[in-house]
N, CA, C and O atoms as a Tripos MOL2 file, in Angstrom:
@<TRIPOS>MOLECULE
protein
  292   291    73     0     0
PROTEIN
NO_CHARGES

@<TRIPOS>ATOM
      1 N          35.3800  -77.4220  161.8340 N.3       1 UNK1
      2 CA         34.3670  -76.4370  161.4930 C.3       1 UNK1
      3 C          33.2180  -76.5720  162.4920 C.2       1 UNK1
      4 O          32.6450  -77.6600  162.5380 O.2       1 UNK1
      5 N          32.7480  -75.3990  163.4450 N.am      2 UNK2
      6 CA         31.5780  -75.5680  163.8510 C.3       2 UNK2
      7 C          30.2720  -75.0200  163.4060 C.2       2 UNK2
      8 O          30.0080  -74.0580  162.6850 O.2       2 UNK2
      9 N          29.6380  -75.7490  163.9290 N.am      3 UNK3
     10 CA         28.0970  -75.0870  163.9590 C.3       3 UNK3
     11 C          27.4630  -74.2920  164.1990 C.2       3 UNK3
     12 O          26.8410  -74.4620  165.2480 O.2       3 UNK3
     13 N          27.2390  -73.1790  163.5690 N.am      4 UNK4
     14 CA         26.9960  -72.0290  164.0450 C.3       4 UNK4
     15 C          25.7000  -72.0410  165.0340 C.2       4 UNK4
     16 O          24.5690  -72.4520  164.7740 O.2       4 UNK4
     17 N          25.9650  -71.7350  165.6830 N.am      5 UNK5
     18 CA         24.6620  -71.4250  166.9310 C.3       5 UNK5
     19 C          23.0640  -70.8840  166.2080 C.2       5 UNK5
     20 O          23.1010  -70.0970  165.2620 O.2       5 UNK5
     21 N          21.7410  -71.3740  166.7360 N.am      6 UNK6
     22 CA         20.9150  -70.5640  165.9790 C.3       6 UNK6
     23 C          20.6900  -68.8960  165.9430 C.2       6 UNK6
     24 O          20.0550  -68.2560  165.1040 O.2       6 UNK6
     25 N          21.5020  -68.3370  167.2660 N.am      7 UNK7
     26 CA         21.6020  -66.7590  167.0960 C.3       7 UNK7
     27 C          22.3860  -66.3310  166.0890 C.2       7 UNK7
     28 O          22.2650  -65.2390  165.5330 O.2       7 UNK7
     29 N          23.0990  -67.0640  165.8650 N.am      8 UNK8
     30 CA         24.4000  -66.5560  164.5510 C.3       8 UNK8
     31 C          23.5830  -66.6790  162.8580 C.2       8 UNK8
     32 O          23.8770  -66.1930  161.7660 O.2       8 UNK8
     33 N          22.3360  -67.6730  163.3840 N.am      9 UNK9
     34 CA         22.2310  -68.2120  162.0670 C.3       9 UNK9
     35 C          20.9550  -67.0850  162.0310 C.2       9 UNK9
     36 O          20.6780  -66.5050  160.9820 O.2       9 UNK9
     37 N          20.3380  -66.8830  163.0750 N.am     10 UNK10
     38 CA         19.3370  -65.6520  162.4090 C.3      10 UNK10
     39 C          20.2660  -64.2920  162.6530 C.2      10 UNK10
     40 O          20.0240  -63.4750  161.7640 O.2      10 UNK10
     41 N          21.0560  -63.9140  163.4060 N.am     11 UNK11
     42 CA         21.5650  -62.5690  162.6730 C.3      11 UNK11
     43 C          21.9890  -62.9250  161.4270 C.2      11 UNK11
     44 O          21.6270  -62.2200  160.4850 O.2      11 UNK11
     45 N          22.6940  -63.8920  161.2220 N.am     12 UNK12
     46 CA         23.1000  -63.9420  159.2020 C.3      12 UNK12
     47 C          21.5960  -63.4660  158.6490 C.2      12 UNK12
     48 O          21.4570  -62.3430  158.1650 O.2      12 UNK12
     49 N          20.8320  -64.1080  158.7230 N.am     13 UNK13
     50 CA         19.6170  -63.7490  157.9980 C.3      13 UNK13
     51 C          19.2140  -63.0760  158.4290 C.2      13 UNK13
     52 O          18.4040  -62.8590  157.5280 O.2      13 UNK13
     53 N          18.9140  -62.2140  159.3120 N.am     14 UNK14
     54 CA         18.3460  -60.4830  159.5490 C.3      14 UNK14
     55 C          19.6070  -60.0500  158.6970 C.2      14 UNK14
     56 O          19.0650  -59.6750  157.6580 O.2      14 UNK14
     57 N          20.9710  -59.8790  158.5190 N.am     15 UNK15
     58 CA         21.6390  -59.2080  157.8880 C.3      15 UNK15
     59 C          21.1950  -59.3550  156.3410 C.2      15 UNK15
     60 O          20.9200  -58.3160  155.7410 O.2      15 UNK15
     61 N          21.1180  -60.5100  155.7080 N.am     16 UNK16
     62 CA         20.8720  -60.8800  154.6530 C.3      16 UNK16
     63 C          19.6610  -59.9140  154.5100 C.2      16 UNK16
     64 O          19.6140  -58.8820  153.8420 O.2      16 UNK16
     65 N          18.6810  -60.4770  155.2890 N.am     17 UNK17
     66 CA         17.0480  -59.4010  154.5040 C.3      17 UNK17
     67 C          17.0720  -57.8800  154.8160 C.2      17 UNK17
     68 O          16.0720  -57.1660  154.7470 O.2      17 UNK17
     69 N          18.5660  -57.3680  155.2400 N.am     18 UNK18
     70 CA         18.3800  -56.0790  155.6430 C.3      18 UNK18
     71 C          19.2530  -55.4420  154.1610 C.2      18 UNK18
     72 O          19.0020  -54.3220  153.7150 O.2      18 UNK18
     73 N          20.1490  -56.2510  153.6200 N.am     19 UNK19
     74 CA         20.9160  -55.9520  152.6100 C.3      19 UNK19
     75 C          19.5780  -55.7210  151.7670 C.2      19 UNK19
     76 O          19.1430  -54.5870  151.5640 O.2      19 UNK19
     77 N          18.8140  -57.1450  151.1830 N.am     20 UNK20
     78 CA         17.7970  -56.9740  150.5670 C.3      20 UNK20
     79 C          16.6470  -55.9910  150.6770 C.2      20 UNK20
     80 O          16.1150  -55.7660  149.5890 O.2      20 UNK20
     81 N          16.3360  -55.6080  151.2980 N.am     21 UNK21
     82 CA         15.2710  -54.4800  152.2500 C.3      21 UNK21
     83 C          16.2430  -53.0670  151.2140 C.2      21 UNK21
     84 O          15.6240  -52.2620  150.5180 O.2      21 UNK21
     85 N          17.6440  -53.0600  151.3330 N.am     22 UNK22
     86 CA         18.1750  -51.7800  151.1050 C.3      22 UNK22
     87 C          18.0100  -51.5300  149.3270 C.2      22 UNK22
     88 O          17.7420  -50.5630  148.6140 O.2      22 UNK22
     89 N          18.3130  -52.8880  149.1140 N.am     23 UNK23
     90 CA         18.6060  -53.1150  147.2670 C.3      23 UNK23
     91 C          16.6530  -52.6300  147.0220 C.2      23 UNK23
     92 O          16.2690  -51.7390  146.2640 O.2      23 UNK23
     93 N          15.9560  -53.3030  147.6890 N.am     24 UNK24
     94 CA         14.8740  -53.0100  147.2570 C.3      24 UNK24
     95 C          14.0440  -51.9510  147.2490 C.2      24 UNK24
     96 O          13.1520  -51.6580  146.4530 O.2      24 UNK24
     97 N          14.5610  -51.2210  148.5500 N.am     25 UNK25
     98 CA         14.1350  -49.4910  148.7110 C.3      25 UNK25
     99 C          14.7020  -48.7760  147.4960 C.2      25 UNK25
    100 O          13.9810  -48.0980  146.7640 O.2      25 UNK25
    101 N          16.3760  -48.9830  147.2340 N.am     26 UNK26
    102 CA         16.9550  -48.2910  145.5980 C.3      26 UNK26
    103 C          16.5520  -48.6150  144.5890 C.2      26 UNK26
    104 O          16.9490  -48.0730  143.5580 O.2      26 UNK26
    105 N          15.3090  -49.9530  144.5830 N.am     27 UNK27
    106 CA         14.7520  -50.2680  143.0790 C.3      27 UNK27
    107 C          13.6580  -49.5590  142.6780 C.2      27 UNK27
    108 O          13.1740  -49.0730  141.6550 O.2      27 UNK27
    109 N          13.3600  -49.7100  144.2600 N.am     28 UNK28
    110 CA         11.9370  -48.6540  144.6190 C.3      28 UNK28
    111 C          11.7900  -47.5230  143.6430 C.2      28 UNK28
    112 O          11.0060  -47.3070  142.7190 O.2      28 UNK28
    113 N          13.0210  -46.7380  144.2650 N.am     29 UNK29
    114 CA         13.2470  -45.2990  144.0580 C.3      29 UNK29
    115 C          13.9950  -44.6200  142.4930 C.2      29 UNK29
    116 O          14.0490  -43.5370  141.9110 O.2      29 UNK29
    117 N          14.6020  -46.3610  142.2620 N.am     30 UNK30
    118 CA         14.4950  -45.8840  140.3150 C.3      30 UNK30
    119 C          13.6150  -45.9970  139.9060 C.2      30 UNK30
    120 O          13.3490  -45.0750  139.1350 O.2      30 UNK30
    121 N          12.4180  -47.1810  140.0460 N.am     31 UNK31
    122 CA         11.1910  -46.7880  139.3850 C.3      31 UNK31
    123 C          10.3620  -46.1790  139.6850 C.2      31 UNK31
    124 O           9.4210  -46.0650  138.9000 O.2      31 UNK31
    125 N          10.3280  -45.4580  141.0540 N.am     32 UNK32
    126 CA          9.5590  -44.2960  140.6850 C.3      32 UNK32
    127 C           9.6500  -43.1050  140.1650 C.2      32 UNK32
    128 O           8.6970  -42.4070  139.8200 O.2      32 UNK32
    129 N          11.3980  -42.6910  140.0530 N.am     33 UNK33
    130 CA         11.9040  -41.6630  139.2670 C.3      33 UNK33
    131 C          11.6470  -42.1300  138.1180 C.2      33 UNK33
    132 O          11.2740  -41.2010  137.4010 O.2      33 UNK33
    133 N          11.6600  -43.5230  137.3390 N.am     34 UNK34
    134 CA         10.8860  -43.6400  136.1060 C.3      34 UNK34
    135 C           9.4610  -43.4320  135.9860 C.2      34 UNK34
    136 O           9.1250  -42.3190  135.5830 O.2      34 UNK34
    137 N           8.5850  -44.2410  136.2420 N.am     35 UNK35
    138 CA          7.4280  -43.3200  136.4080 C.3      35 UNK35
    139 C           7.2980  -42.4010  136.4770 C.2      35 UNK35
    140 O           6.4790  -42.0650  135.6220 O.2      35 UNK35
    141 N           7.7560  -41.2690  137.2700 N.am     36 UNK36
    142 CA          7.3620  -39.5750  137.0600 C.3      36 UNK36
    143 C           8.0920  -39.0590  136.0990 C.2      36 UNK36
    144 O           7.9430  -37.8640  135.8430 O.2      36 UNK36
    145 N           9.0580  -39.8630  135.3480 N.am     37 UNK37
    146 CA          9.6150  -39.2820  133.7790 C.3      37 UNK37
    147 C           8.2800  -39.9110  133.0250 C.2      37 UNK37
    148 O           7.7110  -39.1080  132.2860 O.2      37 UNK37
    149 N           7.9710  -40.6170  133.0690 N.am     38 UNK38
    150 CA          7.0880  -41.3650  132.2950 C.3      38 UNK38
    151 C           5.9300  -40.1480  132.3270 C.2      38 UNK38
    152 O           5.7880  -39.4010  131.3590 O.2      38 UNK38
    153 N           5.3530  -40.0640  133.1940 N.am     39 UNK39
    154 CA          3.7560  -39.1270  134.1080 C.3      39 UNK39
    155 C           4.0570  -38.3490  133.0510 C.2      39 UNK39
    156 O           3.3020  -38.3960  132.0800 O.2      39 UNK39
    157 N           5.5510  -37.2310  133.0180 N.am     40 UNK40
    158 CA          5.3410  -35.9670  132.4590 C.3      40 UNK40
    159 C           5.7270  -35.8020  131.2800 C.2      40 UNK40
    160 O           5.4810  -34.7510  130.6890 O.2      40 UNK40
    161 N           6.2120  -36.5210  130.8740 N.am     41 UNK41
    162 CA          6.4290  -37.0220  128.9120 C.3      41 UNK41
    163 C           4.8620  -37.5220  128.5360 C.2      41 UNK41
    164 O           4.5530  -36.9660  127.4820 O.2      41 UNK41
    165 N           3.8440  -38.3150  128.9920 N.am     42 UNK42
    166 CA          2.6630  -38.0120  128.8140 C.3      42 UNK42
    167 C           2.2140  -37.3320  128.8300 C.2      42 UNK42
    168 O           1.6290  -37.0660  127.7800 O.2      42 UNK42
    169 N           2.0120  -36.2480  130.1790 N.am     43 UNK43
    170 CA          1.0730  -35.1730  130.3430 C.3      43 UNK43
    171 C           1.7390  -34.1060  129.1580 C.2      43 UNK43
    172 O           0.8880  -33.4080  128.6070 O.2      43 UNK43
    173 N           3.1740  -33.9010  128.7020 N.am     44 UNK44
    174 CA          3.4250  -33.2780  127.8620 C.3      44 UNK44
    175 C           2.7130  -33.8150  126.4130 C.2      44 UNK44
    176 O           2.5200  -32.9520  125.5570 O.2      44 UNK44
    177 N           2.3440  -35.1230  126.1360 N.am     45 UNK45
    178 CA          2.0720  -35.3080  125.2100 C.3      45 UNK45
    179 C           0.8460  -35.3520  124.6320 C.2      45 UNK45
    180 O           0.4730  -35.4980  123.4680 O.2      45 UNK45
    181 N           0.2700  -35.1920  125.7060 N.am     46 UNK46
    182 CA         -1.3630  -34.7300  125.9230 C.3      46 UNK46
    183 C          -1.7090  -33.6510  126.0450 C.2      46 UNK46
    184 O          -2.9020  -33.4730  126.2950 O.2      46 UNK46
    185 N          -0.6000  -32.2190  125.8900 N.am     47 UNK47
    186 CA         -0.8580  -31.5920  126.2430 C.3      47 UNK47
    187 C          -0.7410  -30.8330  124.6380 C.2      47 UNK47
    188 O          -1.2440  -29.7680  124.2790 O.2      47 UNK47
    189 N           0.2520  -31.9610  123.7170 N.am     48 UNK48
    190 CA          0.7140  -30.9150  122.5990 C.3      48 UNK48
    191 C          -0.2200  -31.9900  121.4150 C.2      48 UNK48
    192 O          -0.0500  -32.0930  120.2000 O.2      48 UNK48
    193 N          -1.2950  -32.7410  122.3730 N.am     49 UNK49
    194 CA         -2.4760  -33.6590  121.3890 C.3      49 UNK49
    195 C          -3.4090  -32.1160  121.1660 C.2      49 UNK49
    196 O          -3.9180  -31.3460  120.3520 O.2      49 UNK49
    197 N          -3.1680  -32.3840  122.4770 N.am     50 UNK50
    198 CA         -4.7440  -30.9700  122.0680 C.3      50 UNK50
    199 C          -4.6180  -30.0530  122.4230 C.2      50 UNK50
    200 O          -5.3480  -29.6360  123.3210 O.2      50 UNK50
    201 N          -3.6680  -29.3300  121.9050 N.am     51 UNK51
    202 CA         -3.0280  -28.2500  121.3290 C.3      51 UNK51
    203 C          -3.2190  -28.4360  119.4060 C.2      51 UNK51
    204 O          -3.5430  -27.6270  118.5370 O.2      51 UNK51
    205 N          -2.9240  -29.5630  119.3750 N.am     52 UNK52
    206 CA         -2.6120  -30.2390  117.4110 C.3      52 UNK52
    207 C          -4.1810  -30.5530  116.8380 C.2      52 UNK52
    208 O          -4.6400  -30.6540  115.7010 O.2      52 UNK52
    209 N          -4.7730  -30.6570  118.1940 N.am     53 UNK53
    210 CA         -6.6380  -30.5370  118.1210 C.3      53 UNK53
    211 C          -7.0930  -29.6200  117.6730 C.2      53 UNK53
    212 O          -7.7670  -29.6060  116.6420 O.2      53 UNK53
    213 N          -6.7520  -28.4670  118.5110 N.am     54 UNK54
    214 CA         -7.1310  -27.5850  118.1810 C.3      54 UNK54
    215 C          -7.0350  -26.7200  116.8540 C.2      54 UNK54
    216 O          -7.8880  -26.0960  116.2230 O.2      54 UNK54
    217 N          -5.5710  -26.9340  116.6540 N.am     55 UNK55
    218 CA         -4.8590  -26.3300  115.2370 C.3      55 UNK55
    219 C          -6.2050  -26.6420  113.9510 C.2      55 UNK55
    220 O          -6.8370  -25.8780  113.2210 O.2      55 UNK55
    221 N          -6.2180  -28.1430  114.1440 N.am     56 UNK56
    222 CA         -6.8300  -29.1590  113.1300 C.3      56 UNK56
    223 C          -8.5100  -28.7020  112.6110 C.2      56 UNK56
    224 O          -9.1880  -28.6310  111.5860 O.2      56 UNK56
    225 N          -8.6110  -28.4590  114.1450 N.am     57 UNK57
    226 CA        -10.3520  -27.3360  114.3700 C.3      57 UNK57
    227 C         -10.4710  -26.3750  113.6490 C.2      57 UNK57
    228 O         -11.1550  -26.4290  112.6270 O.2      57 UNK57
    229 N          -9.8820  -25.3860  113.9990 N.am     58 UNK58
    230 CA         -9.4590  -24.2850  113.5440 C.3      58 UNK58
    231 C          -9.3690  -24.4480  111.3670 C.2      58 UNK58
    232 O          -9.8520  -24.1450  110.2760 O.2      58 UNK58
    233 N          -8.4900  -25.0610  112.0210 N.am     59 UNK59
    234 CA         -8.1730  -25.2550  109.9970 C.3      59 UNK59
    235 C          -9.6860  -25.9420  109.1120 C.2      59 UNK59
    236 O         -10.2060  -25.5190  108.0790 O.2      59 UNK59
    237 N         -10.0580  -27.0280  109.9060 N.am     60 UNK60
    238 CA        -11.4920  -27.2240  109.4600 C.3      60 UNK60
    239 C         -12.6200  -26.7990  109.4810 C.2      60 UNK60
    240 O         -13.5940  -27.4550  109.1100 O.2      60 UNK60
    241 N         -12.6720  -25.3670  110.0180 N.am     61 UNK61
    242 CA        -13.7540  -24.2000  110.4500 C.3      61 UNK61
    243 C         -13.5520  -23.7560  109.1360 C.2      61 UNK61
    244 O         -14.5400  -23.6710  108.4050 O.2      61 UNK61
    245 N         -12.3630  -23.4370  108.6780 N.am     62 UNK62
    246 CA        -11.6940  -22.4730  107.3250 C.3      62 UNK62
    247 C         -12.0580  -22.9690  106.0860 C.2      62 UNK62
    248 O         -12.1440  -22.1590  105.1630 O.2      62 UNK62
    249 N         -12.3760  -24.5800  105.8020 N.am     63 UNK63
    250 CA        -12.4120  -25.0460  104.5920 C.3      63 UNK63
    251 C         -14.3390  -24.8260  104.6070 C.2      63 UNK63
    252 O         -15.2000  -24.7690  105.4850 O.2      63 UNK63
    253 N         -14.3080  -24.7470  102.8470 N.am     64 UNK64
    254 CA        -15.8950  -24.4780  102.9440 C.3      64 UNK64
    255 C         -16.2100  -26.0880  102.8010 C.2      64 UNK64
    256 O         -15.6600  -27.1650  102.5720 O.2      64 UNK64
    257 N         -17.5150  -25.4720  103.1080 N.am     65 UNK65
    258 CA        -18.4510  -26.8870  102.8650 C.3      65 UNK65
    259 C         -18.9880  -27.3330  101.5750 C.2      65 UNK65
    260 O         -19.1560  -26.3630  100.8370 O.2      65 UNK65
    261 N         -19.2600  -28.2530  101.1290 N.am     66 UNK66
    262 CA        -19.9810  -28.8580  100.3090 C.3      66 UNK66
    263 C         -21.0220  -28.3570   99.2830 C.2      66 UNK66
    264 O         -21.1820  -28.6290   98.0930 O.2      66 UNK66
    265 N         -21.6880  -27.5210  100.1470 N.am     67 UNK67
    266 CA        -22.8090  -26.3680   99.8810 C.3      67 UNK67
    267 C         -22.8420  -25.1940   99.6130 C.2      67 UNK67
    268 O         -23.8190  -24.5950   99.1620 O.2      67 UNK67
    269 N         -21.4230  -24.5930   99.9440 N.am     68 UNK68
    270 CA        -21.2880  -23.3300  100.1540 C.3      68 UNK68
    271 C         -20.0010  -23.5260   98.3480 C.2      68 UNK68
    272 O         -19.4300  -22.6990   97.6370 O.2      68 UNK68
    273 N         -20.0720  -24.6000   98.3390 N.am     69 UNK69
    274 CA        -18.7200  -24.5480   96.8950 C.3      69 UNK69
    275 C         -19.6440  -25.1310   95.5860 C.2      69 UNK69
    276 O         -19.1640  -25.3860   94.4810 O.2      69 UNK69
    277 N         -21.1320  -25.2900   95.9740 N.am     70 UNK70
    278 CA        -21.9870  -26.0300   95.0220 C.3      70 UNK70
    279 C         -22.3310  -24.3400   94.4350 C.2      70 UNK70
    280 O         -22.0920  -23.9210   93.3030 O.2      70 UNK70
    281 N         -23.0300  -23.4790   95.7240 N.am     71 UNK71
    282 CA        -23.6450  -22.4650   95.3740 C.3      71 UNK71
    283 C         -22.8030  -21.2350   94.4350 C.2      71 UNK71
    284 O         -23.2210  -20.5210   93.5230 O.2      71 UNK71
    285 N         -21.4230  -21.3290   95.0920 N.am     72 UNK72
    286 CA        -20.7080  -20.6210   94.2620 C.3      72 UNK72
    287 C         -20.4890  -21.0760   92.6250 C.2      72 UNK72
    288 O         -19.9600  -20.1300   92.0420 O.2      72 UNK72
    289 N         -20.6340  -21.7650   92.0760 N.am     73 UNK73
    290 CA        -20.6300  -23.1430   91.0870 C.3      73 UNK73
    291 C         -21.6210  -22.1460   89.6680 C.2      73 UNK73
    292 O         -21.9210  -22.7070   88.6140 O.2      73 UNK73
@<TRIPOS>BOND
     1     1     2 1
     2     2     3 1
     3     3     4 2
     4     3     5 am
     5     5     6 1
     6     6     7 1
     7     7     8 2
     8     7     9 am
     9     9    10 1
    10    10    11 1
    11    11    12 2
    12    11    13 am
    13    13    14 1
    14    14    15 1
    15    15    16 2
    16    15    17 am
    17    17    18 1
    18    18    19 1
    19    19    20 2
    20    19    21 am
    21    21    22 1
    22    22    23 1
    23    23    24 2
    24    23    25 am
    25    25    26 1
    26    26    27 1
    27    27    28 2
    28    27    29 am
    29    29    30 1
    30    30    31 1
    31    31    32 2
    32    31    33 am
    33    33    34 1
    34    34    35 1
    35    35    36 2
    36    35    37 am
    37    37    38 1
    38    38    39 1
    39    39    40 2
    40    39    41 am
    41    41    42 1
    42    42    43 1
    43    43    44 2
    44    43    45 am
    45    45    46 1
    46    46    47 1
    47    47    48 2
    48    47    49 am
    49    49    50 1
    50    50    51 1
    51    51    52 2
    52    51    53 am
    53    53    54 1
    54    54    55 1
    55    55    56 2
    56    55    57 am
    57    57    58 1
    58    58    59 1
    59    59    60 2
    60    59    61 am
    61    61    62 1
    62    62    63 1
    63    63    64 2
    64    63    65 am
    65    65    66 1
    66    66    67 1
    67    67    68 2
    68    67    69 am
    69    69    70 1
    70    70    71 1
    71    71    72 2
    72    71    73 am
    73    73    74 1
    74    74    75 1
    75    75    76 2
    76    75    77 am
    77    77    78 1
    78    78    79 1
    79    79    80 2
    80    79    81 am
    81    81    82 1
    82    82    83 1
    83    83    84 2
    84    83    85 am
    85    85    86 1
    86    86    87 1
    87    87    88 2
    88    87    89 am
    89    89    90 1
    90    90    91 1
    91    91    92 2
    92    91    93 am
    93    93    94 1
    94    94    95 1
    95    95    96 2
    96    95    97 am
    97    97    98 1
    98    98    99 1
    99    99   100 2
   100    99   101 am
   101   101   102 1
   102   102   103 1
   103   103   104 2
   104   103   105 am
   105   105   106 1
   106   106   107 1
   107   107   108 2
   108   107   109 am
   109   109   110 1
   110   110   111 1
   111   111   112 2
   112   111   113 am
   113   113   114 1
   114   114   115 1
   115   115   116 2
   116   115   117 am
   117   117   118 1
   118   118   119 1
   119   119   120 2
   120   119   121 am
   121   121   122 1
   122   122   123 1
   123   123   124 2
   124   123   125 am
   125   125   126 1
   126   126   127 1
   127   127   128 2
   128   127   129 am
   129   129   130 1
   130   130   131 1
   131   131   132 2
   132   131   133 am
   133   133   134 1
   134   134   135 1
   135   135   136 2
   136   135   137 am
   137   137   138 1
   138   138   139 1
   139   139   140 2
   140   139   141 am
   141   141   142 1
   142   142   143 1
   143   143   144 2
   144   143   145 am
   145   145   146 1
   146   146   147 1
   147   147   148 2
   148   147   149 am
   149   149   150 1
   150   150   151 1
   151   151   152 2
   152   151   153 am
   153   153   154 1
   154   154   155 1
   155   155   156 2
   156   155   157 am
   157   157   158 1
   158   158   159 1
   159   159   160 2
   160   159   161 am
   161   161   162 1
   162   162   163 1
   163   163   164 2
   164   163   165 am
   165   165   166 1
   166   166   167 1
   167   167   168 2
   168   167   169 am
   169   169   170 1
   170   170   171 1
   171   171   172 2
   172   171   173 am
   173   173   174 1
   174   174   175 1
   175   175   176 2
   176   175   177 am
   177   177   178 1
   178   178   179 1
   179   179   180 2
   180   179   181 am
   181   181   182 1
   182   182   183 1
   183   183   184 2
   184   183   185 am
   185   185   186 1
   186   186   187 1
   187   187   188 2
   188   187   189 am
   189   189   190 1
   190   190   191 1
   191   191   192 2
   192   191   193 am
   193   193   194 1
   194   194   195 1
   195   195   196 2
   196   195   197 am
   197   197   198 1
   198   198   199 1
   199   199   200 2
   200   199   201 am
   201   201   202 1
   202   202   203 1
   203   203   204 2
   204   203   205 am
   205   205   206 1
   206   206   207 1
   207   207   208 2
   208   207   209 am
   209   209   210 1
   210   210   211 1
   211   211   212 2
   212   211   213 am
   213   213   214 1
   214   214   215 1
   215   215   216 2
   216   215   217 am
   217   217   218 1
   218   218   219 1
   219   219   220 2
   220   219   221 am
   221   221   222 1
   222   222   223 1
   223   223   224 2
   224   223   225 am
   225   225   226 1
   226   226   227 1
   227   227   228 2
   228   227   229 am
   229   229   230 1
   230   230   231 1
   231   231   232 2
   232   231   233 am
   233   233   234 1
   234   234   235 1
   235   235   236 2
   236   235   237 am
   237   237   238 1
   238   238   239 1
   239   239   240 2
   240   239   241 am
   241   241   242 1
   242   242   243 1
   243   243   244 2
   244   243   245 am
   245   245   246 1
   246   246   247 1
   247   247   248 2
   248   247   249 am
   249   249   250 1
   250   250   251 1
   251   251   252 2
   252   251   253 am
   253   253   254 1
   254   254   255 1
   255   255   256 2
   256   255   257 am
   257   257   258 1
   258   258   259 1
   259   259   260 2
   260   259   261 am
   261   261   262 1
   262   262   263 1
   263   263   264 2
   264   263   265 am
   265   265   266 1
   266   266   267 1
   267   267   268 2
   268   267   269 am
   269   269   270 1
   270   270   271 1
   271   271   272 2
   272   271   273 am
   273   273   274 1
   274   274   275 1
   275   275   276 2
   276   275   277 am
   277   277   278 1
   278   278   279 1
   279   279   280 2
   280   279   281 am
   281   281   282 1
   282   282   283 1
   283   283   284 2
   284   283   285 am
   285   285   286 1
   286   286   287 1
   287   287   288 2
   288   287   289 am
   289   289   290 1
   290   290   291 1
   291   291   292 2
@<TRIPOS>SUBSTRUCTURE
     1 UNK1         2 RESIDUE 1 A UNK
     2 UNK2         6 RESIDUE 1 A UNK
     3 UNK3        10 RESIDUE 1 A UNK
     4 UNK4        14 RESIDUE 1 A UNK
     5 UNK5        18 RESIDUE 1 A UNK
     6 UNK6        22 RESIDUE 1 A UNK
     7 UNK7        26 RESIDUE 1 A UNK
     8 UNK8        30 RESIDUE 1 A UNK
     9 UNK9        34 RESIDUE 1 A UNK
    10 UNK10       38 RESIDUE 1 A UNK
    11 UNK11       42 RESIDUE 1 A UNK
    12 UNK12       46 RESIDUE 1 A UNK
    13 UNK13       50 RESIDUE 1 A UNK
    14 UNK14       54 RESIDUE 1 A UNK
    15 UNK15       58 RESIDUE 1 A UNK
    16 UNK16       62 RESIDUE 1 A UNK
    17 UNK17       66 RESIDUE 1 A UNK
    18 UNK18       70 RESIDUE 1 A UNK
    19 UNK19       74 RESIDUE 1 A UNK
    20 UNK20       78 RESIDUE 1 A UNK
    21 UNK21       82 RESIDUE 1 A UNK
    22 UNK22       86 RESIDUE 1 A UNK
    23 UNK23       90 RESIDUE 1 A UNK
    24 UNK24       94 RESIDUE 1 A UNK
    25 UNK25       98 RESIDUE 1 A UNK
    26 UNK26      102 RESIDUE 1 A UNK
    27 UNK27      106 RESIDUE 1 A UNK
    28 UNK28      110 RESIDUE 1 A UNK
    29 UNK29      114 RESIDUE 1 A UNK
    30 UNK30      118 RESIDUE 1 A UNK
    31 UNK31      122 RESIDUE 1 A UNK
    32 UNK32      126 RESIDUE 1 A UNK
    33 UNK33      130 RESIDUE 1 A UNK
    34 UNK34      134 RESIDUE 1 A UNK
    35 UNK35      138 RESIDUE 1 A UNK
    36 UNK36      142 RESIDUE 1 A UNK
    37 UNK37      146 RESIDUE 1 A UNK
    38 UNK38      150 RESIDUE 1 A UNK
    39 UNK39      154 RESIDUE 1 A UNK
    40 UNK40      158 RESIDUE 1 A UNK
    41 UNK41      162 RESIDUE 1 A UNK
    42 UNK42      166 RESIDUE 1 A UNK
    43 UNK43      170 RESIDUE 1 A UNK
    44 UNK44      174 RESIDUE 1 A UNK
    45 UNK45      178 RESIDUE 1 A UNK
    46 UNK46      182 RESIDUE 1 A UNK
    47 UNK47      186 RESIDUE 1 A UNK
    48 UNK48      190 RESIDUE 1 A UNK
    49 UNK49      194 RESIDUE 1 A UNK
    50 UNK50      198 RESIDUE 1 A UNK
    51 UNK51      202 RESIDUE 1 A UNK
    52 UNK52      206 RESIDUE 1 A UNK
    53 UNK53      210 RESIDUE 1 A UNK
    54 UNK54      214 RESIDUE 1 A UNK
    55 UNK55      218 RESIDUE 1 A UNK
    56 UNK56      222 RESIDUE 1 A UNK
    57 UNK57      226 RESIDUE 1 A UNK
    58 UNK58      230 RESIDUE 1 A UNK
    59 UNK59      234 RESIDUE 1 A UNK
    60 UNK60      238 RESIDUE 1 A UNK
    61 UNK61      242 RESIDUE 1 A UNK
    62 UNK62      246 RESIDUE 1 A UNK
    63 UNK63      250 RESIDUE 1 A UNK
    64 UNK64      254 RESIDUE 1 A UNK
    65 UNK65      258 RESIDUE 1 A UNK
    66 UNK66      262 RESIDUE 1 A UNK
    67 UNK67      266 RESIDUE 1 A UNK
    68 UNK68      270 RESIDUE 1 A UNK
    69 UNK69      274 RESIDUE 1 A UNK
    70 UNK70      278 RESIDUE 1 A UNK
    71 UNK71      282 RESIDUE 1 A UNK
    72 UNK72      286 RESIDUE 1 A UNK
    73 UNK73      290 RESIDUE 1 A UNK
């Protein structure tokens, strides 16, 4: 068995961190396709908060007040 020369032994390892370099660009790129599922399932959910705000407004404009159910009384 010989010894691999030190050129042999750093192309192994440029190959090695280039494999890694590749795995890590595709981890990259699932989590950022998670994240922007993430972004817009929030912004959707913020969007149907106050929307459910508003409803809630609305409905509490409608109920009388305190004062207005004494006077009728």
């Amino acid at each position: 068995m010989s010894v691999a020369s030190p050129i042999d032994q750093i192309a192994e390892r440029v190959e090695r961190l280039l494999v890694r370099h590749e795995e890590l660009q595709r981890t990259n790129l699932l989590l950022q396709e998670q994240v922007d599922a993430v972004t817009r399932e929030r912004d959707a959910l913020k969007s149907r908060l106050a929307a459910a705000r508003t409803r809630i407004e609305a409905l509490l404009e409608k109920l009388p007040t305190d004062d207005s159910s004494q006077d009728q009384a």
